[in-house]
N, C-alpha and C positions, 0 to 999 in steps of 0.2 A: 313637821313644821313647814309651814308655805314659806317661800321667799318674797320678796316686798313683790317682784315681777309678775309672777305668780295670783299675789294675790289682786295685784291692782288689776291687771287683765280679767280676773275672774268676777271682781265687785265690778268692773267696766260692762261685762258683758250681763251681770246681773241687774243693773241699775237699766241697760238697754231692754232687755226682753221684758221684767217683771216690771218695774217703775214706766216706764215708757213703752210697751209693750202690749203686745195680747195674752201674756203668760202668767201664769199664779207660784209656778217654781222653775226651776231650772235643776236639770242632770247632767252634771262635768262630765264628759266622756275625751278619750283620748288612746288613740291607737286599738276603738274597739273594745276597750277598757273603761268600767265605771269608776272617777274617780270619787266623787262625792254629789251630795244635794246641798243646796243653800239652807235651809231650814229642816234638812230630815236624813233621815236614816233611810240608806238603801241595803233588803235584803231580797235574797232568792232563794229557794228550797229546790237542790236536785237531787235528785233520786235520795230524797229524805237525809242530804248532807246542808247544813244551813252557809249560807257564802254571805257574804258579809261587803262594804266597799269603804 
């Protein structure tokens, strides 16, 4: 579950790149880490193990 902090920062920076922006989605990352996408699902296939974020 997001914290209000969290998530207000996150729709702030959403609302900046996609709504007012040159962007169609945005990918949360954090310390090199994917945390999520705004409207999708992020995966990756390695070495035929599915990852998930």
């Amino acid at each position: 579950m997001k914290t209000p902090y969290t998530y207000y920062w996150g729709m702030k920076a959403h609302r900046e790149l996609v709504h007012n922006g040159p962007f169609d989605e945005v990918l949360y990352t954090s310390n090199k880490e994917i945390l999520e996408g705004t409207t999708f699902s992020f995966f990756i296939v390695v070495d035929g193990e599915v990852k998930t974020s």
